[in-house]
C-alpha positions as CSV (number, residue, x, y, z in Angstrom):
1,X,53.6,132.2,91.1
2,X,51.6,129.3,93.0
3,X,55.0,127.1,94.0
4,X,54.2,123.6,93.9
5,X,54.4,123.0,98.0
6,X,51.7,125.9,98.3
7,X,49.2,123.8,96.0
8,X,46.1,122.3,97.6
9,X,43.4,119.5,96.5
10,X,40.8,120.8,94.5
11,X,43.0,123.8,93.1
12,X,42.9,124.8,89.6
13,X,46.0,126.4,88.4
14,X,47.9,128.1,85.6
15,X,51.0,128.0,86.3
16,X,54.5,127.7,84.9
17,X,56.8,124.7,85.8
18,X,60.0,123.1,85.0
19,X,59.5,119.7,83.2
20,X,61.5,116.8,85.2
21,X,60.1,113.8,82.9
22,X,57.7,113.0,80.9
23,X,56.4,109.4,79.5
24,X,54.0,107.5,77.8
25,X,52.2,104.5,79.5
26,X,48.7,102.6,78.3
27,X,45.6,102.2,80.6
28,X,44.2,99.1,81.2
29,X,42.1,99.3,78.2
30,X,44.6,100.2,76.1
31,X,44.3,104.1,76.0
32,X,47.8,106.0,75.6
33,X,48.0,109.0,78.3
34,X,51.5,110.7,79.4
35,X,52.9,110.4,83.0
36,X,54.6,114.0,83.7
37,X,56.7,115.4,86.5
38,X,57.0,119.0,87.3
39,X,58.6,120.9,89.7
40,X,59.6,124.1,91.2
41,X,62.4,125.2,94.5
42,X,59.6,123.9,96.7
43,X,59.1,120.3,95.6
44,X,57.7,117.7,92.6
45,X,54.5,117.1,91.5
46,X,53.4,114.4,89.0
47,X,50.4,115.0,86.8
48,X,48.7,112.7,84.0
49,X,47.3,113.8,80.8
50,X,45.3,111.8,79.5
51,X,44.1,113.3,76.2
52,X,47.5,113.6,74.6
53,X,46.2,114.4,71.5
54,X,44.2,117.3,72.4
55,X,44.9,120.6,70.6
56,X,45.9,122.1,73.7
57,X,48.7,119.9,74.5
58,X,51.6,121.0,72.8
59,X,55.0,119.2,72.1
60,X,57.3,119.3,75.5
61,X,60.2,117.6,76.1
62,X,62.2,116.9,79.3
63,X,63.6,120.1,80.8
64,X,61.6,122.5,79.0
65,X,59.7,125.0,81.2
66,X,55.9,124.8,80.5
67,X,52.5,126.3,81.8
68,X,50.0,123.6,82.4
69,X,46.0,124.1,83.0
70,X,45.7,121.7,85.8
71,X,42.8,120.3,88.5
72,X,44.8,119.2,91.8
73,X,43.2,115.9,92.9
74,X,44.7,113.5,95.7
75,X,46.1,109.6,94.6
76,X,47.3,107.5,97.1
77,X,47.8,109.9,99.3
78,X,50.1,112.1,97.2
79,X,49.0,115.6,95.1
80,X,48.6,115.3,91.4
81,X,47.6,117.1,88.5
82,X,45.2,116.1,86.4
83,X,46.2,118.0,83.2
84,X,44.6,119.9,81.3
85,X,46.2,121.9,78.6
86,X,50.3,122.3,77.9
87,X,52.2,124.7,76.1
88,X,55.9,125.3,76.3
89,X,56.6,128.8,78.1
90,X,58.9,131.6,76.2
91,X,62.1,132.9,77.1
92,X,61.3,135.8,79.5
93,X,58.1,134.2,81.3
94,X,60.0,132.5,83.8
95,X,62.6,132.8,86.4
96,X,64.8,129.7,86.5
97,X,66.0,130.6,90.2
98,X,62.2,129.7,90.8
99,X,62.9,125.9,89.4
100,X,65.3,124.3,91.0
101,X,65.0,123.0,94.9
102,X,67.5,124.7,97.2
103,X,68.8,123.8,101.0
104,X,67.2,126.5,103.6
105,X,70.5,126.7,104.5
106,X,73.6,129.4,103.4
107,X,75.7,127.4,100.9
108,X,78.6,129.7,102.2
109,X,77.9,129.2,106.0
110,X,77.4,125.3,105.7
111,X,80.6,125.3,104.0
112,X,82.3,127.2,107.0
113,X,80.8,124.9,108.9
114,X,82.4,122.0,107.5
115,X,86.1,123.8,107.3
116,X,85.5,123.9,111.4
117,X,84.7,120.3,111.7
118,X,87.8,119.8,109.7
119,X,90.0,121.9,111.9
120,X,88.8,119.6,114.5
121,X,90.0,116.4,113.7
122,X,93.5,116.7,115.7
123,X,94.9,113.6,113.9
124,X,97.2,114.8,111.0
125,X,96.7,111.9,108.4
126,X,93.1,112.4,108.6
127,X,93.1,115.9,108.7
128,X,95.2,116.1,105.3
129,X,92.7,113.4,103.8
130,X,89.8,116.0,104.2
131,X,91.7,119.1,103.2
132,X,92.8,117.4,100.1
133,X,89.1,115.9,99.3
134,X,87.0,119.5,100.5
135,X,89.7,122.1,99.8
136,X,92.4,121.4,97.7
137,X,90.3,119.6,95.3
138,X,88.2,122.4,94.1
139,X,86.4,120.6,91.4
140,X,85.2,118.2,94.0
141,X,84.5,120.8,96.7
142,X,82.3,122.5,94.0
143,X,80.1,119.6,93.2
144,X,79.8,118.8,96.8
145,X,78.6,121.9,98.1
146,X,75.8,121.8,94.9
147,X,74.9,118.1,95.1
148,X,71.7,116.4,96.0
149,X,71.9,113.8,98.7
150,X,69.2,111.7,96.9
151,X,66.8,111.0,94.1
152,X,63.8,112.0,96.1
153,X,63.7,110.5,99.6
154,X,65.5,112.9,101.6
155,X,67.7,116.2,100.9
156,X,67.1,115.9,97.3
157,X,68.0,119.5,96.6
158,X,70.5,121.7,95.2
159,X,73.2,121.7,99.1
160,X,71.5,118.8,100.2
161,X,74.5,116.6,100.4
162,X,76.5,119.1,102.5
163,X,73.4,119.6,104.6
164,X,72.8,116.2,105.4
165,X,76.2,115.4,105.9
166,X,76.6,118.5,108.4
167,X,73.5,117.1,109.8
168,X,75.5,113.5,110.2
169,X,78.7,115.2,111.6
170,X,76.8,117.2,114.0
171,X,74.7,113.8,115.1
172,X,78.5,112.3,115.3
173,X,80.0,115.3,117.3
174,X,77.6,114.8,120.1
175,X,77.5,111.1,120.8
176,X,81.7,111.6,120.6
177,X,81.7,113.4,123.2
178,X,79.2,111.4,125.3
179,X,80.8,108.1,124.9
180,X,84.9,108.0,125.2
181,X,84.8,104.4,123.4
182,X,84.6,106.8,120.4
183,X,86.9,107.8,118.3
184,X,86.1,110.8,117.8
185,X,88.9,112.0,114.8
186,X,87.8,108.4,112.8
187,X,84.4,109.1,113.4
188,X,84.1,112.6,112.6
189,X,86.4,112.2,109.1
190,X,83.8,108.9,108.1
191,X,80.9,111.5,108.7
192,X,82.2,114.0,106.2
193,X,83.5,111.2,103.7
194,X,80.4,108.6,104.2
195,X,78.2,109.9,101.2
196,X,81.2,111.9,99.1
197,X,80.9,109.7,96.2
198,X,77.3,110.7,95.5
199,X,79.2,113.9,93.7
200,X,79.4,111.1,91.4
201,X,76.3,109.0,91.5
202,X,73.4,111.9,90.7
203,X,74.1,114.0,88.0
204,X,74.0,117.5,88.2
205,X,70.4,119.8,88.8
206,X,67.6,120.3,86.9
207,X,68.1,116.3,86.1
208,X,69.8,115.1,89.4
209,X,69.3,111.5,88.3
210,X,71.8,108.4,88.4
211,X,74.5,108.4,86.5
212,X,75.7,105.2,85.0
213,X,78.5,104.9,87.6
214,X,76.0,105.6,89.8
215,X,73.5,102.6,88.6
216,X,77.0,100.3,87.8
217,X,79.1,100.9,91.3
218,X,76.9,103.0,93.4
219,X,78.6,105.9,95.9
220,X,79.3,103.3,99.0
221,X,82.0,101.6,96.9
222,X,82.6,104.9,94.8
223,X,83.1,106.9,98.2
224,X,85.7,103.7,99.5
225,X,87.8,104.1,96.0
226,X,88.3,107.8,96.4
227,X,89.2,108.0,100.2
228,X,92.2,105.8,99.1
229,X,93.2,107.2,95.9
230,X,93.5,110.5,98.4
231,X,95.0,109.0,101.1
232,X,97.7,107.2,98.6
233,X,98.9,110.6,97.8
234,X,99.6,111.7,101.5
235,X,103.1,110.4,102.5
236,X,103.3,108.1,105.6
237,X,99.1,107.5,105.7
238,X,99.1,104.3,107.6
239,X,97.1,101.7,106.1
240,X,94.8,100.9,109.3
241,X,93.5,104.7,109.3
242,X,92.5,103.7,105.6
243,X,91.3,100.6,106.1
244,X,89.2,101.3,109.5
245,X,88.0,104.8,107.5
246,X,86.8,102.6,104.1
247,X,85.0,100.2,106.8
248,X,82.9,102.9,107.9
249,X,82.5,103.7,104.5
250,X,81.0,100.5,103.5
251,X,79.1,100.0,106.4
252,X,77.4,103.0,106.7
253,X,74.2,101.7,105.4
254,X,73.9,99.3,108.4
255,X,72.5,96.2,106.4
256,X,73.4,93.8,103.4
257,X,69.6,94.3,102.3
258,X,70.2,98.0,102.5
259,X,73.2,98.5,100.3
260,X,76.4,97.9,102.5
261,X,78.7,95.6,101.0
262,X,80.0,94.9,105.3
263,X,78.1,95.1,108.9
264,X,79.6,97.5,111.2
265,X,82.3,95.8,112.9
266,X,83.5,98.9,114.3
267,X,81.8,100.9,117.1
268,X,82.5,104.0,114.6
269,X,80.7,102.3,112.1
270,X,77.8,101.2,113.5
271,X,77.3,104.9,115.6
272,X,78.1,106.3,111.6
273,X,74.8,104.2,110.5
274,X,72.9,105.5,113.6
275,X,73.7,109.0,112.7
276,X,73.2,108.9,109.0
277,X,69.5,106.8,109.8
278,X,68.9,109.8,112.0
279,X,69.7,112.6,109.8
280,X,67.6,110.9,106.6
281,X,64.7,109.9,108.5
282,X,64.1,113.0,110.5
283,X,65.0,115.1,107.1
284,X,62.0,112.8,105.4
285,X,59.8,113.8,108.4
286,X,60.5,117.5,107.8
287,X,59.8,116.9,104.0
288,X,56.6,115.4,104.6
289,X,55.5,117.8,106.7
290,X,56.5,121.0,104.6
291,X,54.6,119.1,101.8
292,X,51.6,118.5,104.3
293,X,51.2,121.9,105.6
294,X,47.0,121.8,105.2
295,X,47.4,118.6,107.4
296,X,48.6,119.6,110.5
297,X,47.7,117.5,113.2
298,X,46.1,114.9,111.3
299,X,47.0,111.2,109.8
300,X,49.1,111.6,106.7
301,X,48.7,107.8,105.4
302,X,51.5,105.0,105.3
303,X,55.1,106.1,103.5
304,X,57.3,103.4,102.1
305,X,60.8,105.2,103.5
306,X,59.3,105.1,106.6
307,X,58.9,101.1,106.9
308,X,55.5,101.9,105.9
309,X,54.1,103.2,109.2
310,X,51.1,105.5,109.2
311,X,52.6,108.8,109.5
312,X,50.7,111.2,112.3
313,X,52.2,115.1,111.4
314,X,52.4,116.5,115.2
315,X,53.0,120.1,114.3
316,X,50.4,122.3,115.6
């Protein structure tokens, strides 16, 4: 199998893929072609066909697995197919392990990795908050350690929530111990708790879209609500943990224009947005450049989640 991250411009290929979405649009002179999205456990591709009628395009629906007779060409600086024929694979032909994006890393070890940070935080309030929210609450814990941090900008795989949240606590781990205005047990518990209502937001893999409490309320005020519907069942939680906890929350996005309903008004807070801009921007680097490997070295064009600057890969 040609995965989707190993296809180049000018290939031709015949190759099996899941089906992510599929929809009809009209050219400027009124033609009808389809707009479709495949993808694989390297990445997305979207392709156009523009003879829908054609004998060789068969009926296909979302979520079906189908072989498509494609030409790679480049647009805007992204890979697409232009597509050729479609028919929808059989039972048998495929491997669905092969279809759905996964973290590099061990789900089991990043999970151990998270218990430790939790053993960490020396304050007992806090501490029970994240035991009851990553451990007692097994439901939750499940859907966190298979959740998607995102659409498609950064971690948008199956463990990349847990990832990029390890990747946030380990950013936040450092910094406390290089700056003792930190508090380090506040900080450490907002890191593992900032994104936690995204188990809500994205629904679960192959679709991993927005749910409609996740279009209505989003996870920044999602993730502030379940903090304190945990902490109100924890006897004795003191209300300023919560409250200073939910602030870093809210604020974790740094900027009204960016989402957060507050500034940081807390130093936790605002090193929490440092470390979360970190962690996504560096993790949409890395994504760019596993998606860019015939480019090394060279100019890789401007990228929107990267306030549009002109993107230079340096690996050699």
């Amino acid at each position: 199998m040609k995965h989707i991250a190993e296809i180049n411009e000018s290939d031709h290929i015949r190759e099996i893929y899941l089906c992510k979405g599929v929809s009809s649009a009209v050219t400027k002179n009124g033609k009808e072609y389809l707009n479709v999205q495949l993808m694989d456990r390297t990445g997305t591709i979207d392709g156009k066909i523009w003879e829908p009628g054609d004998a060789g395009i068969d009926d296909f629906s979302k979520h079906d697995y189908v072989e498509v007779n494609a030409d790679v060409n480049v647009w805007n600086n992204a890979k697409q197919l232009n597509i050729k024929r479609v028919r929808v694979a059989r039972e048998g032909e495929y491997d669905p392990a092969e279809y759905l994006p996964v973290s590099p890393r061990d789900n089991e070890e990043m999970y151990k990795e998270l218990l430790g940070f939790i053993d960490s935080v020396k304050d007992p309030h806090y501490n029970a908050l994240l035991k009851k929210l990553f451990v007692e609450d097994e439901d939750l814990s499940r859907k966190f350690r298979t959740c998607s941090a995102a659409k498609t900008v950064h971690h948008g795989f199956v463990g990349g929530l847990i990832q990029h949240t390890l990747g946030v606590a380990g950013v936040c781990d450092y910094i406390s111990g290089k700056y003792e205005v930190l508090n380090r047990d506040l900080l450490i518990t907002a890191a593992l708790c900032h994104d936690i209502a995204k188990t809500k937001e994205f629904t679960a893999f192959p679709e991993n879209d927005y749910s409609d409490d996740g279009q209505l309320l989003g996870h920044i005020v999602m993730g502030s609500e379940m903090v304190a519907i945990a902490a109100s069942q924890i006897e004795g939680f003191p209300h300023t943990h919560l409250s200073q906890l939910q602030h870093c929350i809210l604020a974790h996005h740094g900027k009204y224009e960016f989402g957060s309903p507050k500034l940081p008004a807390l130093v936790e807070a605002m090193a929490l947005n440092l470390a979360d801009e970190m962690d996504s921007k560096i993790e949409i680097f890395t994504e760019l450049f596993e998606n860019s490997a015939d480019k090394k070295g060279q100019w890789l064009g401007t990228k929107k989640f990267l306030n549009d600057a002109n993107v230079r890969s340096t690996i050699m």
